[in-house]
TORKE-189006 format. One record per residue: residue in three letters; x, y, z of N, C-alpha, C, CB in turn. Coordinates in steps of 0.1 Angstrom, whole numbers, plus 5000, padded with zeros to 4 digits. Glycine has a CB too. Layout:
<recs>
ALAXYZXYZXYZXYZ;...
</recs>
This chain:
<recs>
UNK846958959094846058999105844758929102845859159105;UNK844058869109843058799111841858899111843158719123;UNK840658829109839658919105839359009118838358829101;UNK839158899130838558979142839559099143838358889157;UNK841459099141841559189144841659299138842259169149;UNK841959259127840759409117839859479122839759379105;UNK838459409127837259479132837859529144835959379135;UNK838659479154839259539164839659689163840159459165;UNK840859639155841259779149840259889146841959759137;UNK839559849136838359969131837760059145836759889122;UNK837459929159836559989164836860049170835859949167;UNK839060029172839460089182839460279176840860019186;UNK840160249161839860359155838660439156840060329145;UNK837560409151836060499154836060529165834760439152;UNK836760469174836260499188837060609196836460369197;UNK838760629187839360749187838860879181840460719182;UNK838160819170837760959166836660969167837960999153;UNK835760949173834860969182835161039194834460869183;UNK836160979200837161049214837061209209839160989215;UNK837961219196838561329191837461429190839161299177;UNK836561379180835161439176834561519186834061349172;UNK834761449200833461459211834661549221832561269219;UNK836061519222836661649228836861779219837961619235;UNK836661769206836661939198835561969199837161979181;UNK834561889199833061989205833262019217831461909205;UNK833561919227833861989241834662139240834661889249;UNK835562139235836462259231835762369223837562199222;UNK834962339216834462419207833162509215833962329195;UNK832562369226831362389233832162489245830562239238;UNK833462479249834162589259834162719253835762549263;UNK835162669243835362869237834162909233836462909221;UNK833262859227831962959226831262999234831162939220;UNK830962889246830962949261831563049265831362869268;UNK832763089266834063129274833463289259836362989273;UNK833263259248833263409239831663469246833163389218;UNK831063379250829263419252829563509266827863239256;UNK830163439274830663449292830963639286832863289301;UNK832363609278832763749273831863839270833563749263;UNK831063819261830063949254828563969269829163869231;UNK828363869272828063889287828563989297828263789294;UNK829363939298830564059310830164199303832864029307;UNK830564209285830564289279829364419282830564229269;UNK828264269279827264339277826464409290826464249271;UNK827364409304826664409321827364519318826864309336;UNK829064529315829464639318828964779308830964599318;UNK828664729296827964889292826664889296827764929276;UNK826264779302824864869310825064889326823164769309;UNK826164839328826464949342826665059339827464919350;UNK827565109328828065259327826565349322829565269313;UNK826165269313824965329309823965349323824265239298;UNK823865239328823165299344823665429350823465179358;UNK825265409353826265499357825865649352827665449351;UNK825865629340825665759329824065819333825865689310;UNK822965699333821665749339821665849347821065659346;UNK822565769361822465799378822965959373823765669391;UNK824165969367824866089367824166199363825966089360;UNK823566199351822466299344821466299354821766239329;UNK820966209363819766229373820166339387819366059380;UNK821566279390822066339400822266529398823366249402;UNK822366519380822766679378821466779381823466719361;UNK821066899385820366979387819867029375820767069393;UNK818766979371818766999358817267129353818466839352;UNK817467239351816767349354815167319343817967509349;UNK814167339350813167249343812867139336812867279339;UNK813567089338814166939337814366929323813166819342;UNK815067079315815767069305817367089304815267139297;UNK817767189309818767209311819767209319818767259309;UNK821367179318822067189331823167179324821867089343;UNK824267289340825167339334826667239334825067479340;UNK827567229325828867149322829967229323828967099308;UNK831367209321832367279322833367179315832667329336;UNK834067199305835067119299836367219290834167039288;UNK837367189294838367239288838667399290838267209276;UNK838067399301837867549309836667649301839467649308;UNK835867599296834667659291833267639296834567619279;UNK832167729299831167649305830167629288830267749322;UNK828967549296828067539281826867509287828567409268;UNK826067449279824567399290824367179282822267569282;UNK824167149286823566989277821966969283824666799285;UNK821666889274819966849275819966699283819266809257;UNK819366679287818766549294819766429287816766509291;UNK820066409273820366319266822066359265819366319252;UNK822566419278823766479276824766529267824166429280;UNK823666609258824266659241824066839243822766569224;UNK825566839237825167009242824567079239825767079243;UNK823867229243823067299234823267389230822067309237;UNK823867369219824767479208824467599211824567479192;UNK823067629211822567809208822867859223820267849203;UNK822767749231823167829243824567889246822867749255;UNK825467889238826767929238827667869246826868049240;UNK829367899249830067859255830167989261830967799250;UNK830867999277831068099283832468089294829668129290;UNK832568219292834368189306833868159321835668399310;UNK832868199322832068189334830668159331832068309341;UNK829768089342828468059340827768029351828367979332;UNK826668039356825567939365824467919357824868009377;UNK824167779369822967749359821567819357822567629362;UNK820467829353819467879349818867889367818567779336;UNK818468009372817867929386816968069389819167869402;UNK816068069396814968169406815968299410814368069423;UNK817268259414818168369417818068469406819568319420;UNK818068469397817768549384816868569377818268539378;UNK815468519382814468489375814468399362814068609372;UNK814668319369814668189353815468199347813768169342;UNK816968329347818068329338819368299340818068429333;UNK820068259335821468219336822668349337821568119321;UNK823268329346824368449347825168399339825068489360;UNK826068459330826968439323828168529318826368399315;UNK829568489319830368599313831268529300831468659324;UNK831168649290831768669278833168619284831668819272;UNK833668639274835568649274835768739271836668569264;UNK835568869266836068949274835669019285836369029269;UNK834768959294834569019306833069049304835569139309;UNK832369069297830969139300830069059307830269169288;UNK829369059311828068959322826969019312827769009346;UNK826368869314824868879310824368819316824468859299;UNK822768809314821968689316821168669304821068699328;UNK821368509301820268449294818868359295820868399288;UNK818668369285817368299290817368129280815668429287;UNK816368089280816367959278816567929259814767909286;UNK815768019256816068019240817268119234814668079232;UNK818068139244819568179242819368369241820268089224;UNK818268419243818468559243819368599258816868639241;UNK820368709251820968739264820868909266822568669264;UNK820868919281820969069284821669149291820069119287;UNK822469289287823669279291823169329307824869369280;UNK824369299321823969299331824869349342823569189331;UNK824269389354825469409361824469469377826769539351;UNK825469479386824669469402825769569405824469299414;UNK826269639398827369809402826469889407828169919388;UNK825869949414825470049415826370209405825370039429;UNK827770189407828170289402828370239385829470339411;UNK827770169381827970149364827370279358827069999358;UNK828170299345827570409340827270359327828470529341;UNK827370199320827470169311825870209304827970049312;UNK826070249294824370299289823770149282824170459274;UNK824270069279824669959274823369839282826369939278;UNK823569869292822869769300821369749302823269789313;UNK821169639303819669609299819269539311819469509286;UNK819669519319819569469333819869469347819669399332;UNK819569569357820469639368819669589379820569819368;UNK820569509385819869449401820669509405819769279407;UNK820069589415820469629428819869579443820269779426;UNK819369479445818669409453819169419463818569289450;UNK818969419476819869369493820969479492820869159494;UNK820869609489822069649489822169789501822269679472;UNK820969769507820669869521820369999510822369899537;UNK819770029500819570129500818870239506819570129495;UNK818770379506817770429512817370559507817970429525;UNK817670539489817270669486817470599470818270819492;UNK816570619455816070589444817570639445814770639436;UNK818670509434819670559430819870699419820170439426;UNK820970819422821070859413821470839397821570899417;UNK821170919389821670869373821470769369822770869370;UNK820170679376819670529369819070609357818470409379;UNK818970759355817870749346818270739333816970839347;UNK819770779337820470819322820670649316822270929325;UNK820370559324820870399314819670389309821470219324;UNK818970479297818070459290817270369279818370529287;UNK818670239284818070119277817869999289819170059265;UNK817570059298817369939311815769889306817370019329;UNK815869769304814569699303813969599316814669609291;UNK814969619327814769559340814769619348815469489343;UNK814969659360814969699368815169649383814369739365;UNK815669589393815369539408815869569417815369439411;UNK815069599424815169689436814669659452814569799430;UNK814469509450813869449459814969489469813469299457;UNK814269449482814969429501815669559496816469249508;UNK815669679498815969789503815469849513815869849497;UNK816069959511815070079526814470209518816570169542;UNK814470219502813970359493812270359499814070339470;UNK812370489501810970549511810070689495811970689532;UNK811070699486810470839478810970759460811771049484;UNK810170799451810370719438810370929430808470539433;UNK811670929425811671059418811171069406812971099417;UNK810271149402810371199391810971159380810571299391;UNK812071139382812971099365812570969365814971119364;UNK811870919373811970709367810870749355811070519382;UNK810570839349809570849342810570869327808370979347;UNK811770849329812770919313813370739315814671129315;UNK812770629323813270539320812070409311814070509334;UNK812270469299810370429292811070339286809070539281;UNK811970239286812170139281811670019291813370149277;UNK812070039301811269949313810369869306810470039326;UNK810869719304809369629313809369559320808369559308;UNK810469559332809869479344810769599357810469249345;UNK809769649366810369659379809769619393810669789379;UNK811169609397810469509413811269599419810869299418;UNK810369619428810469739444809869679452809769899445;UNK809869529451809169449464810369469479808869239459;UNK809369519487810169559501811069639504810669479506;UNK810169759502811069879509810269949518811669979499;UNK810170079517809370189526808470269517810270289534;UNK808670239505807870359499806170379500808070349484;UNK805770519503804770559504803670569499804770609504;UNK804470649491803670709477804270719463803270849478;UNK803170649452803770629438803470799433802670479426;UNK804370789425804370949420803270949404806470999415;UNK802571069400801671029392802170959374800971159392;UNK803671069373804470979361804870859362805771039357;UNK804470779374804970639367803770559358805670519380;UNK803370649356802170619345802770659326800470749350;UNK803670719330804670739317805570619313805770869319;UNK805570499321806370379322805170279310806470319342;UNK805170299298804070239292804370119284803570329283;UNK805670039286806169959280806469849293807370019270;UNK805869859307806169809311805069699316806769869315;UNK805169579312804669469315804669409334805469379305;UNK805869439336805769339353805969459365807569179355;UNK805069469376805369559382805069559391805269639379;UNK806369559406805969459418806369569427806969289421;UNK805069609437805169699445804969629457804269799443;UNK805269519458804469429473805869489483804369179470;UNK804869449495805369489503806469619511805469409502;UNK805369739506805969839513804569909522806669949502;UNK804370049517803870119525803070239521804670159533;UNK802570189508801670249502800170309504801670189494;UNK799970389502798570419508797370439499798670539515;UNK797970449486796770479475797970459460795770679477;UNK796970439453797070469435797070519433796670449426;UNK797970579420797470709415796570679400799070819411;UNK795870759393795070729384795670689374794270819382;UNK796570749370797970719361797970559357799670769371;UNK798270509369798370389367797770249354797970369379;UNK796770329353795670309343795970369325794470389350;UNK797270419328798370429318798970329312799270479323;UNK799270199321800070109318799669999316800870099325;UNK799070009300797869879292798669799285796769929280;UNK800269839290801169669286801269569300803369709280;UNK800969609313801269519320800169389321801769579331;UNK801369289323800469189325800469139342800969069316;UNK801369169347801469129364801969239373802468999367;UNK800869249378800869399387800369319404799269549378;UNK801369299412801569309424801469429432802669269424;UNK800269479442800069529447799969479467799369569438;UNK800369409471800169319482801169379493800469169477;UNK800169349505800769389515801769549517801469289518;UNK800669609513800969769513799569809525800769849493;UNK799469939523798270029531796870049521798970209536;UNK797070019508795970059500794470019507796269979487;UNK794270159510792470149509791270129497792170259514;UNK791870169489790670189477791670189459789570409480;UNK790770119452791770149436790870229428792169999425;UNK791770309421790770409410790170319404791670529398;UNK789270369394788170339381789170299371787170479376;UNK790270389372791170349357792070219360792470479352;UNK792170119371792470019372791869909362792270009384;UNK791069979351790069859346790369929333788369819351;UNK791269959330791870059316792969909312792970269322;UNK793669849325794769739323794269609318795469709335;UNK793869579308792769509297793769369296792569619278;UNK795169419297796069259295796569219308797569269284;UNK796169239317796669179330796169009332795869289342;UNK797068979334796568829334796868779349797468719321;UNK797668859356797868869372797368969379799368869375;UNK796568969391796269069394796569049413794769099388;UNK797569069420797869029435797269139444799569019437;UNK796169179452795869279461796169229475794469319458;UNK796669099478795969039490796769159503796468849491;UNK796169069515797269199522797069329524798369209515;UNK795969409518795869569518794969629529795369629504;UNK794169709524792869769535792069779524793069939545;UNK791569719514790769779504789669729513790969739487;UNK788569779509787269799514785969789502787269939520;UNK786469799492785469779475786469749460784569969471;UNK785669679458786669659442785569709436787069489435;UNK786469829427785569859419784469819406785969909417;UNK783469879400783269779388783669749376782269769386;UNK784869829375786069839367786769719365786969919373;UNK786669649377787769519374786869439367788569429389;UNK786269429362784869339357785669379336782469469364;UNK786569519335786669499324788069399321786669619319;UNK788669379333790369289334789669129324791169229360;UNK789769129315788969039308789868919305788369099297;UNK791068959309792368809304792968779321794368889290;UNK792068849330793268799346792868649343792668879369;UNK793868539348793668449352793668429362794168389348;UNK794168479373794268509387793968589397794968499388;UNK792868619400792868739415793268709425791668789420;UNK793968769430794168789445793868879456795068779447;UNK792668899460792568989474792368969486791869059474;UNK793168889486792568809506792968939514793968619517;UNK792768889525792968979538792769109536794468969545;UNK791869169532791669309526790469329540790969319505;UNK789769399537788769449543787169479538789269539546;UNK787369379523786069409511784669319518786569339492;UNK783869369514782469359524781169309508782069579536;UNK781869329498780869309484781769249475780269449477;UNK781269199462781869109457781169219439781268919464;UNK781569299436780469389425780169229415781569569412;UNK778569269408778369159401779269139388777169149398;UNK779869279383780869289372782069179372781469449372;UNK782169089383783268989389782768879380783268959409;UNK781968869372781468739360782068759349779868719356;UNK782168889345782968869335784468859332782768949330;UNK784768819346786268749342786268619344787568809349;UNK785968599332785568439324786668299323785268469306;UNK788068419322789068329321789968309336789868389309;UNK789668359347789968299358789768179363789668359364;UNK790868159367791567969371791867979386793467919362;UNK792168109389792468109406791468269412794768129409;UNK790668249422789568339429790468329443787668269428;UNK790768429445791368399463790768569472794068389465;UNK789268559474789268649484788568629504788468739476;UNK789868599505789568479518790168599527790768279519;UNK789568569544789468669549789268819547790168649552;UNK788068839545787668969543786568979550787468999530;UNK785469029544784369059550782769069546784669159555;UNK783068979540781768919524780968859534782468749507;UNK779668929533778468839536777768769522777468929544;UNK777368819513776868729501777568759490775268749497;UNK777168679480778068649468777168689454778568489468;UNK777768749444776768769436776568629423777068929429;UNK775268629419775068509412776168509397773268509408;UNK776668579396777068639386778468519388777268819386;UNK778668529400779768439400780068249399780268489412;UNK778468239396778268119384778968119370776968119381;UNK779268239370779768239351781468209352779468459343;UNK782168199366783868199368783768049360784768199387;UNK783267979347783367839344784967739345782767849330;UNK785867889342787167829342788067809354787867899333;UNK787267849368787967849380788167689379787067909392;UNK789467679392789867519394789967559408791267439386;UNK790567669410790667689428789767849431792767709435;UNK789067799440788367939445787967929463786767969433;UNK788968039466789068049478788268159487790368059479;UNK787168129496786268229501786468209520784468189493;UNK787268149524787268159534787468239544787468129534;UNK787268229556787668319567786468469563789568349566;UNK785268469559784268579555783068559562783968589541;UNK782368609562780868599568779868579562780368699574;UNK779668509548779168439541778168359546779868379536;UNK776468369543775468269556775268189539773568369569;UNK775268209530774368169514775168119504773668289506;UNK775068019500776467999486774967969475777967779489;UNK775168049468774268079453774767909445775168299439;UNK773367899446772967739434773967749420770867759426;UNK774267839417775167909407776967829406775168099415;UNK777167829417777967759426778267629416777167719442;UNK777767589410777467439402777967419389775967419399;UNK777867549385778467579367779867549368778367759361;UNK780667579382781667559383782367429382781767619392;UNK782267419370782467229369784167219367781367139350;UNK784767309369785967289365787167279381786367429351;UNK786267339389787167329399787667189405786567399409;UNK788767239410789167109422790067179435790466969413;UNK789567279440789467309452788767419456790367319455;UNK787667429468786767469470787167499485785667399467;UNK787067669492787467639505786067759509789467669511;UNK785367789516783567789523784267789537782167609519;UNK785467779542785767739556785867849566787067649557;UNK785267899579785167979587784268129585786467999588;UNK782768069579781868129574780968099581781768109562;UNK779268139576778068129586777268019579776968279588;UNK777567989568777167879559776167759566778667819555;UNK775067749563773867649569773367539562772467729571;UNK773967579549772967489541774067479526771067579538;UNK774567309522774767359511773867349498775767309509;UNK774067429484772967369477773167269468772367449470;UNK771967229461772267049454773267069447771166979444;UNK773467209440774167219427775667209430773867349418;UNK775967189444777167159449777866999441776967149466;UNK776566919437777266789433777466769416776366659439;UNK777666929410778166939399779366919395777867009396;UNK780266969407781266949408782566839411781267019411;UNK782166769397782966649398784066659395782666559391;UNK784766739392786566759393786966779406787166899384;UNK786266829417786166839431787266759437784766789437;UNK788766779446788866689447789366739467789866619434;UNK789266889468789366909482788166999481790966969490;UNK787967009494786367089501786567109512784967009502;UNK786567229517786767259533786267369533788167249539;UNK785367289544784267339551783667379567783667259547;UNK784867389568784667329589784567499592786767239602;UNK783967489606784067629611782667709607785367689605;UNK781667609600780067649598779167609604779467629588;UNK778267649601776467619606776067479599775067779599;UNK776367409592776167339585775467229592777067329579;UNK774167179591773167049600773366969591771467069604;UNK773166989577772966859566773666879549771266829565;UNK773966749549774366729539773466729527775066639541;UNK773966729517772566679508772866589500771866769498;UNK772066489498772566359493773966389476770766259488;UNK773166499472774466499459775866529467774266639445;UNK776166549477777466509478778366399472777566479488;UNK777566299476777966209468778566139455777466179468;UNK778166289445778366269430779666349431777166319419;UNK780266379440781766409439782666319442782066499447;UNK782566259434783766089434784866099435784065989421;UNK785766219427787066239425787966319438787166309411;UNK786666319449787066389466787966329473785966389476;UNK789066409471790566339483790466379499792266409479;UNK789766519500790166599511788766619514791166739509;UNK787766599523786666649527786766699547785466529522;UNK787166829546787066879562785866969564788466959567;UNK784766879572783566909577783966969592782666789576;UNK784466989599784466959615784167109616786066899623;UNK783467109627783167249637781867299631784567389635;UNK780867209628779467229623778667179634779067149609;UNK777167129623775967089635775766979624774267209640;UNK776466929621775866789611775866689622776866719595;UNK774666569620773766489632773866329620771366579636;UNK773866359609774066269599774966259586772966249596;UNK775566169583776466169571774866099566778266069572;UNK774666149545773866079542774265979532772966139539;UNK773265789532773765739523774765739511773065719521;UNK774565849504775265879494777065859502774766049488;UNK777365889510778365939515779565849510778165949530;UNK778665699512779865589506780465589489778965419509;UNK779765659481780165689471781665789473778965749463;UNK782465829483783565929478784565829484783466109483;UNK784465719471785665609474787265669471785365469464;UNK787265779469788565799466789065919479788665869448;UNK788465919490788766009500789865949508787666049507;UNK790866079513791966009520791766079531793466009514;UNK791566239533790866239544789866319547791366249552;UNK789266229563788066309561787966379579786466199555;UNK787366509582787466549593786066589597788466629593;UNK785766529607783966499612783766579623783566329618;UNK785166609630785266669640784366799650786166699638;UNK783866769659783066899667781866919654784267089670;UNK780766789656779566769649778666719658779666679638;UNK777766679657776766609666776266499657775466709672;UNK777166419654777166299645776966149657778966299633;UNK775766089655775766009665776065849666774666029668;UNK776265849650776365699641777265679631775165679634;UNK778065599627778565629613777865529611780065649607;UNK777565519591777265389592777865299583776065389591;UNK777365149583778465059579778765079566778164909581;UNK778465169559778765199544779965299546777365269534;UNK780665309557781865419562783365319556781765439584;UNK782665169553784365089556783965059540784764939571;UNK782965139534783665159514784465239516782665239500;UNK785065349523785965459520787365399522785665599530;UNK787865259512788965229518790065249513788965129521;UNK790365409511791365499507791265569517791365569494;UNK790865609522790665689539792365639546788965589551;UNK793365749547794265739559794165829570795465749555;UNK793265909569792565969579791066009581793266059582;UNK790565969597789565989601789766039611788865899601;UNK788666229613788766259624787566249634789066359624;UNK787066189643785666189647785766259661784866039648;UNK786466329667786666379681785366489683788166449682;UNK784766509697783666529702782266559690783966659711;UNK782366419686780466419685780266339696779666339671;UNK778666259689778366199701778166019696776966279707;UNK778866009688779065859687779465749697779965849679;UNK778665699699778465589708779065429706777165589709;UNK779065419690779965279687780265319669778765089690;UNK781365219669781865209655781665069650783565249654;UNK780865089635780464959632781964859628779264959619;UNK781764759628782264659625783264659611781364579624;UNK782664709603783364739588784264869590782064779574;UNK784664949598785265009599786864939597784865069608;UNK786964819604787864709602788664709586786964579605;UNK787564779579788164749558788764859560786864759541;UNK788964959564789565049563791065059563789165109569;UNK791864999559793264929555794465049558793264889535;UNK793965139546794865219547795165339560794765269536;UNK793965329570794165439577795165469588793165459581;UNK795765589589796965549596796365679609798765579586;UNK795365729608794765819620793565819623794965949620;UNK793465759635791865769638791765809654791065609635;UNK790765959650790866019663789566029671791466149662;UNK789265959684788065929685787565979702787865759681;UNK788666069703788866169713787666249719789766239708;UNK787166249729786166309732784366299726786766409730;UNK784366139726783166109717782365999731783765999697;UNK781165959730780365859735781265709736778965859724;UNK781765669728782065509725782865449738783065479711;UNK781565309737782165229748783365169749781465149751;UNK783265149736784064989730784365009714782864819731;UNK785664929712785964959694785964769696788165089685;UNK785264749683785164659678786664609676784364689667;UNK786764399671787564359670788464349660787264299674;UNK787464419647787564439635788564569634786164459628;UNK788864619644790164759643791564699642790264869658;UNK791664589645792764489646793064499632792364339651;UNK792264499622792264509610793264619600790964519609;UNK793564689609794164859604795264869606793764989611;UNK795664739594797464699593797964879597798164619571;UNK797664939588798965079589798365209597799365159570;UNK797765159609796965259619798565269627795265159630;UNK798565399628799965479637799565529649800865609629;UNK798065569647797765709658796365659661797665899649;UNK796165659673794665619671794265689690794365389667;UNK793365779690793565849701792365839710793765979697;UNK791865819720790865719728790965819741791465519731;UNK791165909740791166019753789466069754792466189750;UNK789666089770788166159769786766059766788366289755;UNK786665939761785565839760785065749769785765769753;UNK784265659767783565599778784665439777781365589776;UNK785165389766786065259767786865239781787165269755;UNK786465089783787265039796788064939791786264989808;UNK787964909777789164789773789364809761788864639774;UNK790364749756790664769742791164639737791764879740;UNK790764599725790264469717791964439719789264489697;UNK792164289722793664279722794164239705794264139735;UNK793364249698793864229683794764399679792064199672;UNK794864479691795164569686796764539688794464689690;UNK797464429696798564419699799164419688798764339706;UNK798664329675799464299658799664409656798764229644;UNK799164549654799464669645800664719652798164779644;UNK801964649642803364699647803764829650804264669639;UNK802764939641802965089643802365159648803165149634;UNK801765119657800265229665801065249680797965109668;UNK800765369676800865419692799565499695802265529694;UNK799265479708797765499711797765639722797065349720;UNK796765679719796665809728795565809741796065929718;UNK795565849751794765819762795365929776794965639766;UNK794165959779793966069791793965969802792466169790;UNK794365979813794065929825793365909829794165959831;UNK791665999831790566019830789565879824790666129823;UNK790065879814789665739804789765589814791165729788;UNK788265549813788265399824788965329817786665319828;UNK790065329815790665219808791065059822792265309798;UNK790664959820790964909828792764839827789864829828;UNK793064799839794064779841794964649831793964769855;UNK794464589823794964479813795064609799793664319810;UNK794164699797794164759782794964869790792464799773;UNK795364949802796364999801797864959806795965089805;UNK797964849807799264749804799764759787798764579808;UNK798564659785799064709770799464779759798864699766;UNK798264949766798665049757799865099757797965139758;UNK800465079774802065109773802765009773802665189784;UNK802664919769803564839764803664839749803464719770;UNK802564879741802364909729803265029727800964929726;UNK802965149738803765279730804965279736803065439732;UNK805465189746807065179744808065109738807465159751;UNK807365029731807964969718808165029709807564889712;UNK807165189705806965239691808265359700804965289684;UNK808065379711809165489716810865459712809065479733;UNK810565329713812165279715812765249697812065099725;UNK811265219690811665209678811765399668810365089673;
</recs>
């Protein structure tokens, strides 16, 4: 063999295994491909199941968004969010889940038959809705919806009842013997007929919850002032005219419900309820507010709306821990400077009062985030309005205000605001900072034009300008991508800016009456039969 074909040979050789070399990487470069492709697939399909597994736990009812109920191998049980079960809550032959139907507790049956209800940290109590049970055993007797019309016999003898319910009946008379049932601490007799509380249910001294709403009561008995374990005493929508002195003996009440009655005075007794967090006496008939109403320091909710309050005592500067306090529907002409301490609120309702004037110390309240106010005397604002930044809800309407002041553009976080039945003659261009505003009501002032910057107002989806002066809306409304409603009845406008044709979702409002000329009312119905059809 000659030289060249030697080199021949070699190169043909190198050039095979080179071939070779470069198809087992190709090969090598497939299957590890084709194993990657695999753990891919792999890896979609456990996070689809795991999605799967998400969606499923989301889809279950999950009772404060801890618990919910399972069933496996013919047993019920409870699991946590992380679908792991929760041992202490037991296994049961029967079960529901935790729900309002039972007051936050779980119905449950033993294997051999017993019913209980539990509660969330696994205490259970034994239970039953027989009326004819004679078990002494039982710790929990709903008799609820069951048409009664007379205090069941021999409840008294189940001397370990710590429940009691007796709601939606027709019982009109409470006997004597509920006084031999002193294990009690909760009974509900919400909605029946009864009259009159007998003076021994003041012998009920272990009882914490006690719901008399809605019957037909006419008074308290002094007794009541017996029962210095309860903490929530429901009195509402009964006949009660007046509460004894010993109502302020109940030192742990942290609920106090009157609304709904005929009371006519709170005594200055309730001034010693020193843990209520909540009062409630709307719709009563009370006409004073005693100043002893400051020392309940730790109230978070004040609701005496519709009554018959003309002034307020200063004392009620000291409620520091209120967040909602409700005075509406009263005859209130004065809100005490006092008013200001209240730095913790974030809802304020002043609405359907005689109210003229607010005071400065109104702009203490920077947690503020609704205020309603309509249905007053009110001419002017005062510039600290303004230092209420964190304002979502401001309803002014059905006053005498003539000016919104400067400050006004400071409550950039307002979504809506209601101007309505004012004698407001201007807004001004510091109106299109409010551009979190999705509603604006301005119907019968006497506004005559809308500036130009109203146009920033992005988000507003209602603007009602119904019964006002204006000739003409600017071209800058074109601007109010997500305007739906915009209502033009009753004004002096004879055209409407055709930039309003782009806003795909407005449907417009208009009286007949309204000079609208014949091009702007083409359009407005050709505008609202598109939004009709859509």
């Amino acid at each position: 063999m000659t030289e060249t074909e030697k080199i021949e040979t070699q190169k043909r050789k190198a050039t095979r295994n080179y071939q070779l070399a470069l198809a087992s990487a190709v090969i090598f470069l497939i299957f590890a491909g084709w194993q990657m492709w695999k753990v891919n697939e792999a890896n979609k399909r456990t996070q689809k199941e795991q999605q799967r597994a998400e969606e499923l736990i989301h889809a279950i009812p999950f009772y404060e968004d801890k618990f919910a109920l399972a069933n496996k191998d013919g047993f019920f049980y409870f699991i946590n969010k992380n679908g792991d079960i929760v041992e202490k809550l037991g296994r049961w032959e029967k079960a529901e889940n935790f729900s309002t139907n039972y007051e936050g507790l779980s119905k449950v049956t033993d294997k051999d038959g017993s019913i209980y209800l539990l509660d969330t940290l696994s205490h259970r109590f034994k239970y039953s809705n027989n009326l004819n049970m004679s078990d002494n055993s039982i710790q929990i007797l709903d008799l609820r919806s069951q048409n009664l019309t007379e205090f069941p016999n021999k409840i008294e003898k189940l001397t370990n009842l710590t429940e009691l319910w007796l709601a939606n009946n027709n019982i009109t008379i409470l006997p004597d013997e509920i006084e031999k049932l002193t294990n009690l601490a909760k009974l509900d007799l919400f909605n029946n007929h009864i009259t009159e509380l007998p003076k021994n249910i003041g012998k009920l001294t272990n009882l914490t919850e006690l719901n008399l709403s809605s019957n037909e009561i006419t008074s308290v008995p002094d007794e009541i002032g017996n029962l210095n374990n309860l903490i929530n005493l429901n009195l509402s929508g009964n006949e009660i005219t007046s509460l004894p002195d010993e109502i302020g003996n109940l030192t742990n009440l942290t609920v106090l419900d009157l609304s709904g009655d005929l009371i006519t005075i709170l005594p200055d007794q309730i001034g010693n309820l020193t843990h209520l967090t909540k009062l409630d006496a709307a719709r009563n008939k009370i006409t004073s507010l005693p100043d002893k109403i400051g020392n309940l320091t730790r109230l978070t909710k004040l609701d005496v709306s519709g009554n018959k309050i003309a002034n307020l005592p200063n004392s009620i500067g000291n409620l520091t821990n209120l967040t909602n306090l409700d005075l509406s529907n009263n005859a209130i002409v004065d809100i005490p400077n006092g008013i200001g301490n209240l730095n913790r609120l974030t809802r304020l309702d002043f609405s359907d009062n005689m109210i003229k004037s607010l005071p400065d110390g109104i702009g203490n309240l920077k947690d503020l985030k609704e205020l309603f106010l309509f249905h007053n005397k009110v001419s002017k604002l005062p510039k600290e309005i303004g230092n209420l930044t964190k304002l979502c809800w401001l309803w002014l309407s059905d006053n005498e205000i003539n000016k919104l002041p400067d400050e006004f553009c400071k409550l950039t976080k307002l979504t809506e605001l209601e101007l309505s039945g004012n004698e407001i003659s201007d807004l001004p261009d510091e109106i299109g900072k409010l551009k979190n505003l999705s509603m604006l009501h301005l119907y019968s002032n006497q506004i005559s034009e809308l500036p130009a910057e109203i146009g920033n107002l992005t988000e507003l989806t209602e603007l009602d300008l119904s019964n006002t002066q204006i000739v003409d809306l600017p071209a800058e409304t074109g601007n109010l991508r997500n305007l739906t409603w915009l209502n033009v009845s009753n004004t002096n406008i004879t055209s409407l800016p055709a930039e309003l044709k782009k806003l795909a979702n407005l449907r417009i409002i208009y009286h007949r009456g309204t000079p609208l000329d014949s091009v702007s009312i083409a359009m407005v119905e050709k505008i609202n039969k598109v939004q009709k059809h859509n």
